[in-house]
KOLBAZA-926101 format. One record per residue (C-alpha): residue number from 1; residue in one letter; x, y, z. Coordinates in nm, 4 decimals. Layout:
BEGIN
+-----+----+----------+----------+----------+
|   i | aa |        u |        v |        w |
+-----+----+----------+----------+----------+
| NUM |  a |        X |        Y |        Z |
...
+-----+----+----------+----------+----------+
//
This chain:
BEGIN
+-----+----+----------+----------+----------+
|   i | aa |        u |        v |        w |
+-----+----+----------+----------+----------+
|   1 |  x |  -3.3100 |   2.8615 |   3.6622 |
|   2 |  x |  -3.0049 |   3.0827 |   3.5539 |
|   3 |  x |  -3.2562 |   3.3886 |   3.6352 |
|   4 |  x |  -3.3390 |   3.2209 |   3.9867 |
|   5 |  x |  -2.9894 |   3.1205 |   4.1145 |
|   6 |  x |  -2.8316 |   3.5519 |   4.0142 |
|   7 |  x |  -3.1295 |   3.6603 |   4.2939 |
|   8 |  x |  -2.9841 |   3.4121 |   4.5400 |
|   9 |  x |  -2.6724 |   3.5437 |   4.7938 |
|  10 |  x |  -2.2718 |   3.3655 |   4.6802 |
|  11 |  x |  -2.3886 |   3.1677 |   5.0074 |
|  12 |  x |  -2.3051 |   2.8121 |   5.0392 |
|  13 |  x |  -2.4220 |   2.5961 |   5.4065 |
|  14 |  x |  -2.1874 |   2.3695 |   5.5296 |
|  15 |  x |  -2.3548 |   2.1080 |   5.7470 |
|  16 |  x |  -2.0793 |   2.0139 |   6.0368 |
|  17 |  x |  -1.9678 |   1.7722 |   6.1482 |
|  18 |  x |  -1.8058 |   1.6732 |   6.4898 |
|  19 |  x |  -1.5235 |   1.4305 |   6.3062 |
|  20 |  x |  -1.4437 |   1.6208 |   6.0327 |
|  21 |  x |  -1.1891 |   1.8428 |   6.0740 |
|  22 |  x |  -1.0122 |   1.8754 |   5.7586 |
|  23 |  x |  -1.3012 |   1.8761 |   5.5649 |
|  24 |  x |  -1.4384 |   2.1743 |   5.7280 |
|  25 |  x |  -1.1490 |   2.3684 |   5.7354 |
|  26 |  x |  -1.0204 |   2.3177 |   5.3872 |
|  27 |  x |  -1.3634 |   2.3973 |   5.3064 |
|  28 |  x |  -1.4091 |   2.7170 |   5.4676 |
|  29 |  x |  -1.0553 |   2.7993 |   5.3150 |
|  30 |  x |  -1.2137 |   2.7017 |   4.9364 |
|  31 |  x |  -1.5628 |   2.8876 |   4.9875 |
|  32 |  x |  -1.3539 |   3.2006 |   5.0766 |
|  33 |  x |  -1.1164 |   3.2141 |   4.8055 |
|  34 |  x |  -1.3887 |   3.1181 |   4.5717 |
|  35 |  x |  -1.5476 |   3.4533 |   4.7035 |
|  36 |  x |  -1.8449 |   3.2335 |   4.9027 |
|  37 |  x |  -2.0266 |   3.3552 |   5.1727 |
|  38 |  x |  -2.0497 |   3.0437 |   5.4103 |
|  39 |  x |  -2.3362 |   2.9550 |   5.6592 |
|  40 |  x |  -2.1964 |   2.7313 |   5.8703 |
|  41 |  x |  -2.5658 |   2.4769 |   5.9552 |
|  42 |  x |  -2.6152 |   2.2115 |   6.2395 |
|  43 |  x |  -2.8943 |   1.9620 |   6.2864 |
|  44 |  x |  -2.8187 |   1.8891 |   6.6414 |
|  45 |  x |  -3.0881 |   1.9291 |   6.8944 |
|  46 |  x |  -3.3243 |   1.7793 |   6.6906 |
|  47 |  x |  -3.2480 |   1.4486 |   6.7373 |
|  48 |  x |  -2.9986 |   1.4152 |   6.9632 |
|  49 |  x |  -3.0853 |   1.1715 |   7.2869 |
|  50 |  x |  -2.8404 |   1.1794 |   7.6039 |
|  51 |  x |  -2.6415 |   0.8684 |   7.4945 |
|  52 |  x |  -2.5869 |   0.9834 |   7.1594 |
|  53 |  x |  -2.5297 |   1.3646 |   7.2503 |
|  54 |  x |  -2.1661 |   1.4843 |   7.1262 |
|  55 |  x |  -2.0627 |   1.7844 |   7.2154 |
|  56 |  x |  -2.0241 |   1.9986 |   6.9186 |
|  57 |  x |  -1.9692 |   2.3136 |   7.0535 |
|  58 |  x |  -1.5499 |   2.3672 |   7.1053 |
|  59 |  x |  -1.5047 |   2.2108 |   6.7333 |
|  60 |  x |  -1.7087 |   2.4553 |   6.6150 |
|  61 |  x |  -1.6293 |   2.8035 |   6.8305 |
|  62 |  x |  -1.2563 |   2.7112 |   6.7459 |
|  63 |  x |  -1.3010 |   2.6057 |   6.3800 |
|  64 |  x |  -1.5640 |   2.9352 |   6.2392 |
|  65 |  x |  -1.5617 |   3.1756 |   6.5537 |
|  66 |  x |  -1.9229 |   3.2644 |   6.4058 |
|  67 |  x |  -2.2848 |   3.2282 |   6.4718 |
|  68 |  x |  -2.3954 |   2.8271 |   6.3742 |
|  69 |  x |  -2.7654 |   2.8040 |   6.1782 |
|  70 |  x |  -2.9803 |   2.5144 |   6.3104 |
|  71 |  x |  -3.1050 |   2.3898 |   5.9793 |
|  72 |  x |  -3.4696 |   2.4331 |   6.1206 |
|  73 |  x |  -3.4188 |   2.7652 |   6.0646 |
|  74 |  x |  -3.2354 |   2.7593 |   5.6837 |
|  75 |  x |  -3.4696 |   2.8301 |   5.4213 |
|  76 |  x |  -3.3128 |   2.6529 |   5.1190 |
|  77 |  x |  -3.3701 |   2.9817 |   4.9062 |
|  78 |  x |  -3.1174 |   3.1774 |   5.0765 |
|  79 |  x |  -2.8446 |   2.9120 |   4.9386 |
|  80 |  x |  -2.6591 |   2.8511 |   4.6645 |
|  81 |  x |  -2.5143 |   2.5195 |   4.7205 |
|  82 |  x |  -2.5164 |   2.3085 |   5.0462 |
|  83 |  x |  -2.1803 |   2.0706 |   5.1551 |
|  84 |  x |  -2.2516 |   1.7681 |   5.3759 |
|  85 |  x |  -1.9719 |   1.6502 |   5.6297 |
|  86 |  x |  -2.0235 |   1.3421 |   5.8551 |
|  87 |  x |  -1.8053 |   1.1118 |   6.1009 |
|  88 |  x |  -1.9194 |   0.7874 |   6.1849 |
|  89 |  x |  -2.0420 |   0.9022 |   6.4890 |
|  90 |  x |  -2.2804 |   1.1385 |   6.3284 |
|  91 |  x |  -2.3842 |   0.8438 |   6.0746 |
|  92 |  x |  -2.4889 |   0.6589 |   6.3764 |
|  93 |  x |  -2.6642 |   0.9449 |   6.5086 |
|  94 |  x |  -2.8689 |   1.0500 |   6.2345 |
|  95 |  x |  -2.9528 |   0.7245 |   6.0885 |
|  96 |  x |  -3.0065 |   0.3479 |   6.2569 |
|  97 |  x |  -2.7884 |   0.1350 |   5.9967 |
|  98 |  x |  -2.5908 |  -0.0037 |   6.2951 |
|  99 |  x |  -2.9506 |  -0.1432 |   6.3444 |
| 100 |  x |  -3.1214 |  -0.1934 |   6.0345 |
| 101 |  x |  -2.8405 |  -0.2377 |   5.8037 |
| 102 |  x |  -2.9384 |  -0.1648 |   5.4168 |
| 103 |  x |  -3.2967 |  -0.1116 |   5.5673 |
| 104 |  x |  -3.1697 |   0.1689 |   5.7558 |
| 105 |  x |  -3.3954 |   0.4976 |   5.7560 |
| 106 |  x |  -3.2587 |   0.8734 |   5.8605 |
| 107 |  x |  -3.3203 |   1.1344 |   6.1116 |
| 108 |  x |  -3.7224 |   1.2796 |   6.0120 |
| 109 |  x |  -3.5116 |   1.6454 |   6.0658 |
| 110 |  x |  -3.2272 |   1.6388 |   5.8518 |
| 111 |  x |  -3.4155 |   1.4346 |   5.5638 |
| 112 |  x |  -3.6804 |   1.7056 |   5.5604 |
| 113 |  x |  -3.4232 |   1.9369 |   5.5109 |
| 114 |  x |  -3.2342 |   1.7575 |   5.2483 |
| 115 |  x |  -3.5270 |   1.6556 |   5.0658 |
| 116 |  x |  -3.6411 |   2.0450 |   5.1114 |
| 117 |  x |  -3.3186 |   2.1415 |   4.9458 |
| 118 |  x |  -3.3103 |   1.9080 |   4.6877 |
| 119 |  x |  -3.6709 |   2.0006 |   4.6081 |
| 120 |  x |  -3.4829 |   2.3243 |   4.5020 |
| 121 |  x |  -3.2272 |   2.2258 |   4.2661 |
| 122 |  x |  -2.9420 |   2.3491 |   4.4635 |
| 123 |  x |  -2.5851 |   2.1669 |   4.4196 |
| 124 |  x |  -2.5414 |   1.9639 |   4.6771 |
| 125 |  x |  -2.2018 |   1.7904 |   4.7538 |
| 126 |  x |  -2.1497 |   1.5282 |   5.0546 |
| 127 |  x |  -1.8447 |   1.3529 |   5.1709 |
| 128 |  x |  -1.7756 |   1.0050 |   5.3072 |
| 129 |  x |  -2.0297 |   0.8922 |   5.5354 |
| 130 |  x |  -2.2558 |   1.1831 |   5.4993 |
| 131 |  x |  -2.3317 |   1.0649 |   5.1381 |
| 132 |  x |  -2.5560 |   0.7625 |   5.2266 |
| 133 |  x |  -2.7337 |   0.9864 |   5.4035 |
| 134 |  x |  -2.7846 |   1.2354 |   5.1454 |
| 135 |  x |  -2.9190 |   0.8883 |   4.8927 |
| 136 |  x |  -3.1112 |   0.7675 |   5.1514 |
| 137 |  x |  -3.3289 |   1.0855 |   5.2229 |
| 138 |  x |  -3.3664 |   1.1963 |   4.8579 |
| 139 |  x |  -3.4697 |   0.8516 |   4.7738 |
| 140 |  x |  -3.7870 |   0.8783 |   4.5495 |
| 141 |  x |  -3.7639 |   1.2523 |   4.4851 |
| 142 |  x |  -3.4673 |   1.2103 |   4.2229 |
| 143 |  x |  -3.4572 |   1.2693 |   3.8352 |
| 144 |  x |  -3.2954 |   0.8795 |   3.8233 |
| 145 |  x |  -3.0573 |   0.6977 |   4.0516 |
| 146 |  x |  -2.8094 |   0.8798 |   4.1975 |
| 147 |  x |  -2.4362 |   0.8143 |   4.1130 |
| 148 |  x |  -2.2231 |   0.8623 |   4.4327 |
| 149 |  x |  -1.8892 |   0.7888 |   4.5994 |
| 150 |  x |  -1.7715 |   0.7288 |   4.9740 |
| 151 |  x |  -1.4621 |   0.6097 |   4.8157 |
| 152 |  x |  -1.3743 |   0.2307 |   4.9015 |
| 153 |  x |  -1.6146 |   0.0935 |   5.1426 |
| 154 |  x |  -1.8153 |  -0.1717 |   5.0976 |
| 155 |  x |  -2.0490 |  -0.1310 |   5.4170 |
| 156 |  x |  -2.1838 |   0.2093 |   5.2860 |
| 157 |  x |  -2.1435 |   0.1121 |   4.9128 |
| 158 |  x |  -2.4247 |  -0.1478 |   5.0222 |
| 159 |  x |  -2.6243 |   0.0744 |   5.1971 |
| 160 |  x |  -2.6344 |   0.2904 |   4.8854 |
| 161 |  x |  -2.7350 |   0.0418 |   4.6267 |
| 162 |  x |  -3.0294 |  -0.0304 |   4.8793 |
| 163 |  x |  -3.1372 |   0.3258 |   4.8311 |
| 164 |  x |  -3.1682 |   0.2839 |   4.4868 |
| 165 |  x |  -2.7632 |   0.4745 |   4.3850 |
| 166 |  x |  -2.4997 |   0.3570 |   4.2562 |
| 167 |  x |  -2.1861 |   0.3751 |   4.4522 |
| 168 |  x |  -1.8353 |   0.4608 |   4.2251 |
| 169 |  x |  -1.5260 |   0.3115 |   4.3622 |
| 170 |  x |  -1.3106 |   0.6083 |   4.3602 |
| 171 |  x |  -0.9307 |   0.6966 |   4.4878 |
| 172 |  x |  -0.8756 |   0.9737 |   4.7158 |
| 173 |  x |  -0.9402 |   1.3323 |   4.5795 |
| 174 |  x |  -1.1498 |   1.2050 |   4.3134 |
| 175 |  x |  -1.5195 |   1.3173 |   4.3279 |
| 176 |  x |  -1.7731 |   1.2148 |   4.1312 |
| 177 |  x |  -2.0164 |   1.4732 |   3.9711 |
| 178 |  x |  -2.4301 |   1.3885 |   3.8969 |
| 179 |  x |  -2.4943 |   1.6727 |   3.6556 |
| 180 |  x |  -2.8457 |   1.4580 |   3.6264 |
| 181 |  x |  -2.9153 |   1.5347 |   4.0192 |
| 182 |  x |  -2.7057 |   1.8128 |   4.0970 |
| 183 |  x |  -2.4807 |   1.6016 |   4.3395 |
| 184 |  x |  -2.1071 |   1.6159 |   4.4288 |
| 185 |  x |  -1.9745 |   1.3243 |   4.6176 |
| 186 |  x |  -1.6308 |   1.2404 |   4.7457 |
| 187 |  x |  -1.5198 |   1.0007 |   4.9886 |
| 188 |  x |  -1.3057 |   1.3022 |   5.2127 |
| 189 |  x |  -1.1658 |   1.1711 |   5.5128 |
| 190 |  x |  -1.3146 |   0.8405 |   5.5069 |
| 191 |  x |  -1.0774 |   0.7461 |   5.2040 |
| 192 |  x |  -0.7560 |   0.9104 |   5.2930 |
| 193 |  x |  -0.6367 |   1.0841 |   5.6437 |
| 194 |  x |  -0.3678 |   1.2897 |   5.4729 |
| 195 |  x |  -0.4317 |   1.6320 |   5.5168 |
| 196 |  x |  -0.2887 |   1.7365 |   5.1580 |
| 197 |  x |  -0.5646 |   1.5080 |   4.9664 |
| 198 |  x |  -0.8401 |   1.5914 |   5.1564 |
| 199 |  x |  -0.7077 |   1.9637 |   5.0730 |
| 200 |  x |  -0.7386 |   1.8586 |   4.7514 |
| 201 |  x |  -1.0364 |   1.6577 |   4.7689 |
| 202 |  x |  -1.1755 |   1.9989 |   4.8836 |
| 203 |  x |  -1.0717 |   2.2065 |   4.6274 |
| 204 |  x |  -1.1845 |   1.9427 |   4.3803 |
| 205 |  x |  -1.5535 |   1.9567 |   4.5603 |
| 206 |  x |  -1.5960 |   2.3174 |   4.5238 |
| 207 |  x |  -1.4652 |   2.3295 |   4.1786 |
| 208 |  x |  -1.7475 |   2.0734 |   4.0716 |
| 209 |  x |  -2.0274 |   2.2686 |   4.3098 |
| 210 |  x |  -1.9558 |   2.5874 |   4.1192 |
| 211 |  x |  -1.9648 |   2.4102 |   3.7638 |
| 212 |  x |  -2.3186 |   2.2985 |   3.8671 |
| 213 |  x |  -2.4006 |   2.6296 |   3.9854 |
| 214 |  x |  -2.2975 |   2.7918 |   3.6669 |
| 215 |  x |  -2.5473 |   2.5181 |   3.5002 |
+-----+----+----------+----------+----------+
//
């Protein structure tokens, strides 16, 4: 594996999010001074219908100012590590818990791709509302049940369990680390809407992802 990863490019995706603004930046601020190259990944138009459509595109021009990868057309090879960000109103877009509840099932695109990238051993690392999603889609492909956090929130926490994780109660900044499944998780904004933790919830994200890189 430690031959593998020193062919792959310092590249870590970062799968947007419309809500997230704090994550992303303090994120793009840690992946550069970590000495990351950053590929900056979007699922929308896959799934999107018109009453669910949210216009991405200003967020994102003002936040990276660089071209945007549909993840259709990321092959997991050419990353190192992959960082999920998600809003509630991508949570209701990419899966139907608002309809199913714990029986809830996501988007056929974006589990492909994390299954697809999980399939490859690469760290991944998901915050708040992004990590049920990340459970939910690996579900059956993992070493054993994954250990996550989304913080304090019992809605999600149950949505979890029902994909077969365990859900942490955690305080802001604190992530929690699966060495077992290569998984970062941190509740981000959902747990705190001060800038300075999620800054720090950041830094504490990439400092894990990189640990798990090293192996």
């Amino acid at each position: 594996m430690v031959e593998l990863r020193s062919k792959i490019p310092k590249r870590i995706g970062v799968l947007l999010s419309s809500e997230s603004l704090w994550e992303i930046v303090y994120l793009f601020y840690q992946i550069d001074l970590n000495g990351f190259m950053r590929l900056p990944i979007t699922c929308r138009g896959q799934s999107e219908s018109p009453k669910h459509q949210v216009d991405h595109s200003p967020l994102f021009e003002h936040l990276s100012r660089i071209e945007i990868t549909n993840a259709v057309d990321v092959k997991p090879g050419s990353l190192q590590a992959l960082i999920l960000t998600a809003g509630q109103a991508d949570f209701d877009l990419y899966c139907n818990y608002a309809q199913a509840g714990e029986a809830f099932g996501v988007d056929q695109g974006l589990r492909a791709f994390l299954r697809a990238a999980h399939r490859r051993g690469m760290p991944i690392g998901a915050f708040g509302h992004a990590v049920p999603l990340l459970v939910k889609s690996i579900q059956g492909i993992t070493k054993a049940g994954p250990v996550v956090t989304v913080g304090n929130n019992p809605i999600l926490q149950a949505g979890i369990a029902a994909a077969g994780a365990q859900a942490v109660v955690t305080r802001p900044t604190e992530v929690i680390i699966d060495e077992t499944n290569n998984l970062v998780t941190s509740g981000g904004f959902l747990a705190s809407n001060r800038p300075t933790e999620v800054a720090a919830d950041c830094e504490n994200m990439l400092k894990a992802i990189m640990e798990l890189i090293k192996g």
